[in-house]
C-alpha positions in Angstrom: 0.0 0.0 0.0 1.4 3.9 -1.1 1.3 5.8 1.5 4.2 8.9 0.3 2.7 11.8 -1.3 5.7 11.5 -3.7 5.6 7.6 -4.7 1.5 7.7 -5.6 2.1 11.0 -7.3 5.0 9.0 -9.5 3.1 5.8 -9.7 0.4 7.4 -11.5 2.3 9.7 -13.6 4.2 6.2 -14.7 1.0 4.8 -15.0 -0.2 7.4 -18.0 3.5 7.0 -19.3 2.7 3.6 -19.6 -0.7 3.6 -20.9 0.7 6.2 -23.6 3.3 4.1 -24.6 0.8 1.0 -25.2 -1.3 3.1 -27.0 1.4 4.5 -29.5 2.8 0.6 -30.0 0.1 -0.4 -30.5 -2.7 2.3 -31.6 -3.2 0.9 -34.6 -5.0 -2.1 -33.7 -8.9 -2.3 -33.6 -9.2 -2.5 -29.8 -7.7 1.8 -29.2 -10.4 2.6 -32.3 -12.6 2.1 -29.0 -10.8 2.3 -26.0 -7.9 5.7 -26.2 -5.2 5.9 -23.9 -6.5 8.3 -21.5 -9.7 5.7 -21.0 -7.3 2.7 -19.9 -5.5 5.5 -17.4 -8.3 6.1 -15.9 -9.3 2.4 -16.0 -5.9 1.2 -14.3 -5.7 4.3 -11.8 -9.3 3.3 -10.5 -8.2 -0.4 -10.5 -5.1 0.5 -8.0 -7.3 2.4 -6.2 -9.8 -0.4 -5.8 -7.2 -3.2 -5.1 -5.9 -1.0 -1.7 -3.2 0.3 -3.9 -3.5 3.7 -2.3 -3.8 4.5 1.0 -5.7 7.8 1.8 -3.4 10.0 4.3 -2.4 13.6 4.9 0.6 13.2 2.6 -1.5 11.4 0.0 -3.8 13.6 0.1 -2.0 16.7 -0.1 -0.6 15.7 -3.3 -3.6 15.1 -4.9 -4.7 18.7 -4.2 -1.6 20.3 -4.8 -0.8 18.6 -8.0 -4.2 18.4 -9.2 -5.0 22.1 -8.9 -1.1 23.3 -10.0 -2.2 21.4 -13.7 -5.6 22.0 -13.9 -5.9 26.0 -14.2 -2.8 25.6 -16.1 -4.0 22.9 -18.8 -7.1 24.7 -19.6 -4.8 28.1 -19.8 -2.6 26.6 -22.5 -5.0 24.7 -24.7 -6.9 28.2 -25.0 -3.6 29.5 -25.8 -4.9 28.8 -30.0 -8.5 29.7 -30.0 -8.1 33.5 -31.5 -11.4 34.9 -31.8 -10.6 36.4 -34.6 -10.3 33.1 -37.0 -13.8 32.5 -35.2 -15.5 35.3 -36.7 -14.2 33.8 -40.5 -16.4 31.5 -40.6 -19.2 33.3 -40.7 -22.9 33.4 -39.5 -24.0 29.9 -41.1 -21.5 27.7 -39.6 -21.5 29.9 -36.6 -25.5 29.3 -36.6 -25.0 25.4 -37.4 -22.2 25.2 -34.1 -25.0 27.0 -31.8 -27.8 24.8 -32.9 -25.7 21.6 -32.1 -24.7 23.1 -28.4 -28.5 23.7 -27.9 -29.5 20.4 -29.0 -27.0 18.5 -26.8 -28.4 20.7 -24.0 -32.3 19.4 -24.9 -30.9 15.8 -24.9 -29.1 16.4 -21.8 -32.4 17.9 -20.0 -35.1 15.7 -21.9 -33.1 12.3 -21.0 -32.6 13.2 -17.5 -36.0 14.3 -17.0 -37.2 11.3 -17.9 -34.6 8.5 -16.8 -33.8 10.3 -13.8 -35.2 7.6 -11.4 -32.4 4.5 -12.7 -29.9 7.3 -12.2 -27.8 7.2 -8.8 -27.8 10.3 -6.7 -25.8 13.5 -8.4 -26.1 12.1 -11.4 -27.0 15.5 -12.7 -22.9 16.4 -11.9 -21.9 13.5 -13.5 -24.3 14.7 -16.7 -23.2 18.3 -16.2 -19.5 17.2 -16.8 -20.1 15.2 -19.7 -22.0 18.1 -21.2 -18.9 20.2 -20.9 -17.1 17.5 -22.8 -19.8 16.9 -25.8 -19.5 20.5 -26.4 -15.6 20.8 -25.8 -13.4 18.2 -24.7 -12.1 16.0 -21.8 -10.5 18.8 -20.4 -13.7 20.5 -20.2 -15.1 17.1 -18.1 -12.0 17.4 -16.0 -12.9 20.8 -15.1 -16.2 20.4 -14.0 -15.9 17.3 -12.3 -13.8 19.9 -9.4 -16.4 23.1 -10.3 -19.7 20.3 -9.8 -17.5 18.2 -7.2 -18.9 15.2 -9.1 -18.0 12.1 -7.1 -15.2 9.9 -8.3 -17.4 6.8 -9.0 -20.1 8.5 -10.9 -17.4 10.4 -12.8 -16.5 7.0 -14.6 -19.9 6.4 -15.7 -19.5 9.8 -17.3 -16.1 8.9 -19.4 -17.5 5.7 -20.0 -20.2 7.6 -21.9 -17.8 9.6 -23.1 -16.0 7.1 -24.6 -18.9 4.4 -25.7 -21.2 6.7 -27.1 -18.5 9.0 -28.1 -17.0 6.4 -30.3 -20.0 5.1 -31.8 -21.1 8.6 -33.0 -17.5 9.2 -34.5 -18.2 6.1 -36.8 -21.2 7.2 -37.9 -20.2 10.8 -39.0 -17.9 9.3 -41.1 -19.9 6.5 -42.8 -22.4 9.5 -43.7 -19.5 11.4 -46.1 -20.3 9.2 -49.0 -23.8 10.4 -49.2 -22.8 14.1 -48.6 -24.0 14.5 -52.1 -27.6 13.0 -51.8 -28.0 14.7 -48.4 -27.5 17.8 -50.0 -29.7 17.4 -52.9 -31.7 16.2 -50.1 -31.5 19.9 -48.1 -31.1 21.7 -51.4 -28.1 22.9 -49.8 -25.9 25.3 -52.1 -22.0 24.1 -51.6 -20.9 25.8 -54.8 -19.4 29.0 -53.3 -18.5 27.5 -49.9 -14.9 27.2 -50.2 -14.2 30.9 -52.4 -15.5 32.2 -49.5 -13.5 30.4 -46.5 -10.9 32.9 -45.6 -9.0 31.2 -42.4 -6.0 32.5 -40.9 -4.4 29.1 -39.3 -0.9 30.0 -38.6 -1.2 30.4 -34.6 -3.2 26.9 -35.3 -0.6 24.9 -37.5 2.3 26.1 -34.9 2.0 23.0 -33.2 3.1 21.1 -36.2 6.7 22.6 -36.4 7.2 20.7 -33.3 8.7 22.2 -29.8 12.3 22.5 -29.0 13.5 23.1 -24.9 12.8 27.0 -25.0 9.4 26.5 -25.9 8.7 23.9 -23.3 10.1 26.0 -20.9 8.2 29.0 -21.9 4.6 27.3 -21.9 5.4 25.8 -18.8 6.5 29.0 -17.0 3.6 31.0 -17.9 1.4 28.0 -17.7 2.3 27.5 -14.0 2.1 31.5 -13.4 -1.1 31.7 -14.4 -2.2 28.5 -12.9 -1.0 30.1 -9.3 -2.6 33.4 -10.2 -5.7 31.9 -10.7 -5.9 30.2 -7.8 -4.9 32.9 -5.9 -7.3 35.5 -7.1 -10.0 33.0 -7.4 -10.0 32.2 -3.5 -10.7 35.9 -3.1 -13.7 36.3 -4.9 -17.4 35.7 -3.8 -19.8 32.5 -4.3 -23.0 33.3 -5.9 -25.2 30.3 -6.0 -24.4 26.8 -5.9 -22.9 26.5 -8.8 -20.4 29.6 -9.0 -17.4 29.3 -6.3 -13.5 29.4 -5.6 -13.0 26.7 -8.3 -15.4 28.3 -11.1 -13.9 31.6 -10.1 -10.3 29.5 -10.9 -11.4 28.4 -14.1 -12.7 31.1 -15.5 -9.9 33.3 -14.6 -7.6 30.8 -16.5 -10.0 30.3 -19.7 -10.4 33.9 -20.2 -6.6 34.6 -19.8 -5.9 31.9 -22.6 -8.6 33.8 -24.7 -6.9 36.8 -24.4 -3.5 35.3 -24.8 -4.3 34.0 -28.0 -4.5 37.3 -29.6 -0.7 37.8 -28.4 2.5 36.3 -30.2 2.5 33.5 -27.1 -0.4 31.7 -29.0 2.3 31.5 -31.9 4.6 29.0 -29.6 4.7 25.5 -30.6 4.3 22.4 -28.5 0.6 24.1 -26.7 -1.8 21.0 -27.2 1.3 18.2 -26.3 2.0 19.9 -23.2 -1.4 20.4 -22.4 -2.5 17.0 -22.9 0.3 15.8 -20.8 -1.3 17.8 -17.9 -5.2 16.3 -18.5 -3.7 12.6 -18.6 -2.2 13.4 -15.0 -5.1 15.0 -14.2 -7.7 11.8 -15.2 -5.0 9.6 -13.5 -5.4 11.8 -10.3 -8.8 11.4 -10.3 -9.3 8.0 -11.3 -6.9 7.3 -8.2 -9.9 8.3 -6.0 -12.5 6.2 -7.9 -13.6 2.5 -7.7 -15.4 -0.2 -9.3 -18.2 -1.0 -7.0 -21.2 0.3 -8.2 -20.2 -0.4 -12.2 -23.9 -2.4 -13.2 -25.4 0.9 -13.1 -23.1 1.1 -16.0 -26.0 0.2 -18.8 -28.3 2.9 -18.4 -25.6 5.5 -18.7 -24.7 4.1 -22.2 -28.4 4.2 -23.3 -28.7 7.6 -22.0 -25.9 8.3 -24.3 -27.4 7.1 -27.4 -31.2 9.1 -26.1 -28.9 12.1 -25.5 -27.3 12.0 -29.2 -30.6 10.6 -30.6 -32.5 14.2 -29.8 -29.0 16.0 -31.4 -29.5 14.3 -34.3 -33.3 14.7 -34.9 -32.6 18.6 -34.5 -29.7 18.6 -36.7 -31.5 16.9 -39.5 -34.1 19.4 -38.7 -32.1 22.5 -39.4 -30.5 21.2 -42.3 -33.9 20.4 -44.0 -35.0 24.0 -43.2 -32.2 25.8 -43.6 -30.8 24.1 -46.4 -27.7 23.0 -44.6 -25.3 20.9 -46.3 -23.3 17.8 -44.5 -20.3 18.8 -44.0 -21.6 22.1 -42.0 -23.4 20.0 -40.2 -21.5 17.0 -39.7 -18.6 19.6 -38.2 -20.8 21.7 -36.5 -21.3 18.4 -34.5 -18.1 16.4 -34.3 -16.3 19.7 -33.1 -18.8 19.2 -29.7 -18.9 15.5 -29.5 -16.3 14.8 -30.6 -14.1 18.1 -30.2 -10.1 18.6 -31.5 -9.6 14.4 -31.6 -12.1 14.1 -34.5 -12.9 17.4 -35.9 -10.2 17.8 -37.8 -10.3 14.3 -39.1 -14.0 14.5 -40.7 -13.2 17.7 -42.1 -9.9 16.1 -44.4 -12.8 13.3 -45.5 -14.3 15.8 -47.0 -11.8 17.9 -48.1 -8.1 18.9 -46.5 -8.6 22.9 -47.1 -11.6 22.3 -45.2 -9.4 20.8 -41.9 -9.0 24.7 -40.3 -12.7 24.8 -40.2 -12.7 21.9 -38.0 -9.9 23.3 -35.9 -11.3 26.6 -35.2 -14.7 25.0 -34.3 -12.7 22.6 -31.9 -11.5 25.5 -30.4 -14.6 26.9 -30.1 -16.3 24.3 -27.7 -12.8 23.7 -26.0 -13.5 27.7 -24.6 -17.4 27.2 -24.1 -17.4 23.9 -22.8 -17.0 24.2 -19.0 -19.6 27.2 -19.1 -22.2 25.3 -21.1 -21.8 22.6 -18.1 -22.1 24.7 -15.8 -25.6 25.9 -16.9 -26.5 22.1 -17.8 -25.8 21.5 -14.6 -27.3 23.5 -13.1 -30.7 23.0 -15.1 -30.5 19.1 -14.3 -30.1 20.3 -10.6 -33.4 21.6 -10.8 -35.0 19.0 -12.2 
């Protein structure tokens, strides 16, 4: 049993290390199509902790907090560091329109499902639903976030990433065995495609940064400010007044972190390459932290979570199909407008190069989009299901 703040801090960190390295050797086989990396750290972690791996003591305990909240602030901060507003108004009002319409019909799944399934559910499932919210219309970073903001128990946190991952995966498939029939589903909207791309005008180069790949000084860099802000967020969020249930010291945090990174973005810092890899490297110690506090005892409830998933992404798609038809939307707008929630920067980009590789910033910038909006649009999900 662990009982050094330092040793389970390292064990899990060596856990995600390991998990990451499985995944790269082996990514290419059928079984991570399903099941990413960042699933099976969260799967092991909760497996230690379930075993007696972990024993829960001052030191432990103290290096849960202090690690969790030094990364968290800072993750969201750096993986804002690329959404620049400014590429966001390029794309205009209709795919603009198409991205609100998907937000507002994951949030009537959301409430509709809950509303009516609410009595299988186990108590504060709303937070659990809350954070998964914040990750179909941004990311697991998002879900990270909001599992401190709601204070979503541990336990019914996996039943969230198991959604996340299930239903998640399934719906991925799906948007791309629809790209064939992009043509017949818009002769099917009467959508008008023909002056689409003369008119995308996308600045990407704070976007395609990443690509040039990082070298020590940028590491460094990110890092420093990453951690700065991380502290001053904290700091400044601790001082500021509750109001409601929903809006405290942690929300405070967050926000204070997200809205730096927004601004940010508009600076030459957003131009830095190795954002999203350092970024990610915080959220899989962050999941592992998390998962270190989780178990596997109440996992039958595990089914009707899954179906909720497919209800929740059931009423998306009835709305989407809805707008297209009267709007005269064509499938690609759509099909985006949706992965970049769902799905978010993993997939978005992906189904945008099916249908055409000039068309891969507009799945970026959407990405980007729900990565900023995410843990506010679970925050008022939340809070609605609270109600219920």
């Amino acid at each position: 049993m662990i009982q050094d703040g330092f040793m389970y801090i390292s064990v899990l960190v060596a856990l995600a290390a390991l998990m990451v390295f499985i995944e790269k050797r082996f990514g290419k086989s059928k079984f991570f199509k399903f099941i990413p990396g960042i699933v099976l750290i969260y799967i092991g972690a909760a497996l230690l902790q379930t075993f007696g791996a972990f024993e829960s003591n001052e030191s432990t305990e103290a290096a849960y907090s202090n690690v969790r909240w030094a990364l968290l602030p800072a993750m969201l901060f750096l993986m804002l560091l690329k959404c620049d507003i400014r590429t966001v108004i390029k794309l205009g009002p209709r795919i603009l329109g198409a991205f609100a319409v998907a937000v507002v019909s994951i949030a009537a799944g959301f409430v509709l499902v809950y509303a009516v399934l609410q009595s299988f559910y186990v108590e504060d499932t709303w937070k659990a639903f809350g954070a998964l919210a914040g990750s179909w219309t941004g990311g697991s970073a998002n879900m990270v976030a909001l599992q401190s903001i709601l204070d979503v128990p541990e336990t019914i946190f996996g039943y969230a990433l198991m959604m996340d991952t299930i239903n998640y995966a399934v719906w991925v498939m799906f948007m791309f065995w629809l790209v064939p029939f992009a043509d017949r589903f818009n002769k099917w909207t009467k959508a008008d495609t023909s002056s689409f791309m003369n008119n995308l005008n996308v600045n990407t180069d704070n976007i395609t940064a990443d690509e040039q790949g990082a070298r020590f000084e940028h590491i460094l860099y990110l890092l420093g400010i990453g951690l700065l802000v991380s502290s001053l967020s904290n700091y400044f969020g601790g001082l500021l007044p509750e109001v409601g249930d929903v809006i405290n010291g942690t929300t405070w945090t967050i926000i204070i972190a997200s809205v730096l990174g927004l601004i940010l973005a508009l600076t030459p810092l957003s131009r830095i390459p190795g954002t999203f890899d350092i970024s990610n490297v915080m959220l899989y110690i962050v999941v592992a932290l998390i998962a270190s506090h989780s178990d596997f005892s109440n996992i039958a409830q595990a089914p009707i979570y899954i179906i909720s998933g497919f209800l929740i992404m059931g009423v998306h798609l009835v709305v989407m199909l809805l707008l297209g038809k009267l709007f005269k939307y064509d499938l690609f707008t759509l099909g985006i407008a949706s992965l970049a929630n769902i799905g978010g920067m993993a997939s978005a980009p992906m189904l945008a190069a099916a249908y055409n590789k000039a068309l891969i910033p507009v799945g970026v910038i959407m990405a980007l989009m729900g990565s900023f909006l995410g843990t506010y649009f679970g925050m008022v999900i939340g809070k609605l299901l609270s109600l219920l």
